[in-house]
N, C-alpha and C positions, 0 to 999 in steps of 0.2 A: 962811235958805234957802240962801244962797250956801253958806254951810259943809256943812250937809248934800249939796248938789251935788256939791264936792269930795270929800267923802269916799267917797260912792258908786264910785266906779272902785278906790280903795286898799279897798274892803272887798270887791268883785270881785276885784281882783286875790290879797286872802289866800286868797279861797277857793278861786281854781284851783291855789294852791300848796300847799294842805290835800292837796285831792285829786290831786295829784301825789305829794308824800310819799306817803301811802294806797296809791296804786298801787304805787308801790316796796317800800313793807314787805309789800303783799300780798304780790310776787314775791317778796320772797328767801325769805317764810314756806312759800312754797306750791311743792312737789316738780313739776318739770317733766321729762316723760317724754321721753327719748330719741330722735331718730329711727328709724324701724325700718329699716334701710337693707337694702337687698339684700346678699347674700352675696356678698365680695368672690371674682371670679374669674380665676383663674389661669392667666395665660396663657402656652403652651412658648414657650421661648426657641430662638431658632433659632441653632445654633452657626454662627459662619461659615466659609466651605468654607475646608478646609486649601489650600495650595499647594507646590509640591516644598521639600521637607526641608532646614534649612539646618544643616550638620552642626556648623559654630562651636556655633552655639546648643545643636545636640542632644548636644556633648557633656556641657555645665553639666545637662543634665535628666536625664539617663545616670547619673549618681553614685548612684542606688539601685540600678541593674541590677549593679553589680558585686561586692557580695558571693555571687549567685550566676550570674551570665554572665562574671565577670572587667571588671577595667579595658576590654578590647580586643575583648568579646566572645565570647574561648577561653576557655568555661568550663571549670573545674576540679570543679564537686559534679556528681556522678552523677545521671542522669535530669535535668541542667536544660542543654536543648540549644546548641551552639556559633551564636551568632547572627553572628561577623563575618562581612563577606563577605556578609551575606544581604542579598539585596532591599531597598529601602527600603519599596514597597510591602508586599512580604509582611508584612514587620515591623508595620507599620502595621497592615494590617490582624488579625493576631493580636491586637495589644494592645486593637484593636475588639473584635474577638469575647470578650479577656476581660472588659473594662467592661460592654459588656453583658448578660452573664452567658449567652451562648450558647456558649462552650467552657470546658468545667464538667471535663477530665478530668486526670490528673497533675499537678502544681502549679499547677492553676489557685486554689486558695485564697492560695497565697503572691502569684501574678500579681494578684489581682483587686483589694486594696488600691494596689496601685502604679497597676496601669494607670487605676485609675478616677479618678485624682489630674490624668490630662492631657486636656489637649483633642485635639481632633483634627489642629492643627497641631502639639501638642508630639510627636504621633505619629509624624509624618514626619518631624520634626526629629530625633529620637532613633534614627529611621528610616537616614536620612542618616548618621548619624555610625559607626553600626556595618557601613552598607552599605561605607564607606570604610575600613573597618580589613582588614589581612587575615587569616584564616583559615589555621589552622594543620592538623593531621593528624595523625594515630595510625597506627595498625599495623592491618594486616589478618591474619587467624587463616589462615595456610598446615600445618595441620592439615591430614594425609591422612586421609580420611572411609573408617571403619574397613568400613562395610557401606551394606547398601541400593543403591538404582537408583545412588548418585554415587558408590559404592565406588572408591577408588582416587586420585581430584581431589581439587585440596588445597580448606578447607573452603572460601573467599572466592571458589573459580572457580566455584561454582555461582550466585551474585551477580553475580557478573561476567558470567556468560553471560545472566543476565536483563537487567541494565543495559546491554548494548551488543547486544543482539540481539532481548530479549522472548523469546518463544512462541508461535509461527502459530496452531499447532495450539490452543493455549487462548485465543485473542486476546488475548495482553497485549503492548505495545507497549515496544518497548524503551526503558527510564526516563533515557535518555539524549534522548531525541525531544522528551522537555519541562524536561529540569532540564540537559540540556547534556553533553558529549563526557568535559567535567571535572568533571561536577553544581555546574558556577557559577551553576545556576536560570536564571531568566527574570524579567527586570524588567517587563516589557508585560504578561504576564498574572499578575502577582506568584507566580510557582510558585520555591519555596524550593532555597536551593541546599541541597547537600547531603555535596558534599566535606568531610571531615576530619569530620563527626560524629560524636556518643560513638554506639557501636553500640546498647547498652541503650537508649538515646530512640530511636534510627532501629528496631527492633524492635517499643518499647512501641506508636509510633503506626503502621505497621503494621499491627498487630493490632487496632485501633481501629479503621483502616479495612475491616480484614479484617472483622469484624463486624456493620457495616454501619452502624450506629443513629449517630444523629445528633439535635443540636438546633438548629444553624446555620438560621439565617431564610433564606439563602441557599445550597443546600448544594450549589451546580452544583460545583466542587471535590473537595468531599468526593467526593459520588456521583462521581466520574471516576476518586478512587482506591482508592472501594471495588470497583467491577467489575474495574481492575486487580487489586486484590491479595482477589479475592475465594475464587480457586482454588490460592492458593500453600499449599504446607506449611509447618508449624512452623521445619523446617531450610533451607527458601530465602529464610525472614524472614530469621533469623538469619545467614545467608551472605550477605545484599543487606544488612544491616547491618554487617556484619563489613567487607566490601567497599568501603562508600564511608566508613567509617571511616578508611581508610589511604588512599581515594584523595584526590590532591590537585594541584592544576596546576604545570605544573614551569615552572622560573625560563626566561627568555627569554637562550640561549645555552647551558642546561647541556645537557650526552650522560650515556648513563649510566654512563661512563666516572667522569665527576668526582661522580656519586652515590655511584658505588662508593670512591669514594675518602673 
């Protein structure tokens, strides 16, 4: 009897280890189904806000803008506008509007790879670095305009008298009231400078706005310079482009003495 006593617990105890093994070979034999989990959701990332442009930095992010803006921002290829000298804001914000695929016109295919590349502080950074370069100038077209109402004035003074004077009578304000005396723009409401640009880009956009249409999410801008340039002709595009092509701010101390020289 005693033996049998004994043994009773060690024949217990084989059999809870039977049915342990058991259980184990059942699991690994037997396919266990998946959680069904919810669809993982994604959530925007919120970029954080830029602050003023620091030009050191925005020059190192610069180095793809200058096959077509140049090293300094005085572009050299035709139809791709002279950015030194401009606003840091404006700048900025164009390169927004090319990311987000709301300015869709003129090289904006070529712009939208690069711009889409930076955040919103490499914007103002790059912003900065060409706001601080200076801007160089062209030549304005003194072509005496052979017929028509400007018969007689060379072609650039018809520009000219738009840029420093406007037209009462059509309400167009003179385009100096917002981009400046010298067209050096307006940092505060980011409105672009405009001295020394290629004529051909100061015409093509222009006519863009002469048009009127627009995709900008925000188009308070736009609309301000389409009812400006909503009544101009073909040949006071072209003469307000010609015009602030050659204009440019002159150096502190020169006369035009030593210009002419």
């Amino acid at each position: 009897m005693n033996v049998e006593f004994r043994m009773r617990p060690v024949h217990a105890l084989a059999g809870v280890a039977c049915l342990a093994l058991a259980a184990v070979a059942w699991a690994q034999s037997t396919p266990v189904a998946a959680p069904d989990n919810a669809p993982v959701q994604a959530a925007p990332l919120e970029e954080k806000p830029a602050t003023w442009g620091d030009a050191t930095a925005g020059q190192s992010k610069a180095g793809a803008c200058a096959a077509c803006h140049g090293l300094d921002g005085n572009a050299m290829q035709q139809n791709a506008p002279r950015i030194a000298g401009m606003p840091e804001r404006y700048i900025a914000e164009q390169l927004h509007l090319f990311k987000s695929g709301q300015r869709t016109s003129g090289l904006a295919g070529v712009m939208v790879p690069f711009a889409s590349m930076l955040s919103a502080q490499d914007m103002r950074d790059v912003g900065a670095w060409f706001a601080k370069q200076k801007a160089g100038s062209g030549v304005a077209d003194d072509t005496a305009i052979a017929d028509g109402a400007n018969k007689g004035m060379k072609f650039y003074q018809v520009g000219e008298r738009l840029f420093r004077n406007g037209d009462a009578a059509r309400g167009i304000p003179a385009c100096m009231a917002c981009h400046g005396p010298s067209g050096a723009g307006n940092p505060g409401p980011s409105y672009p400078a405009l001295h020394g640009q290629e004529s051909a880009y100061v015409a093509r956009r222009l006519e863009e706005y002469r048009a009127g249409a627009t995709t900008y999410a925000n188009p308070a801008h736009f609309k301000l310079m389409a009812d400006v340039t909503k009544t101009l002709s073909d040949e006071e595009i072209r003469s307000l482009a010609s015009y602030v092509q050659g204009l440019h701010t002159r150096e502190p101390g020169t006369t035009k003495e030593s210009i002419a020289r």
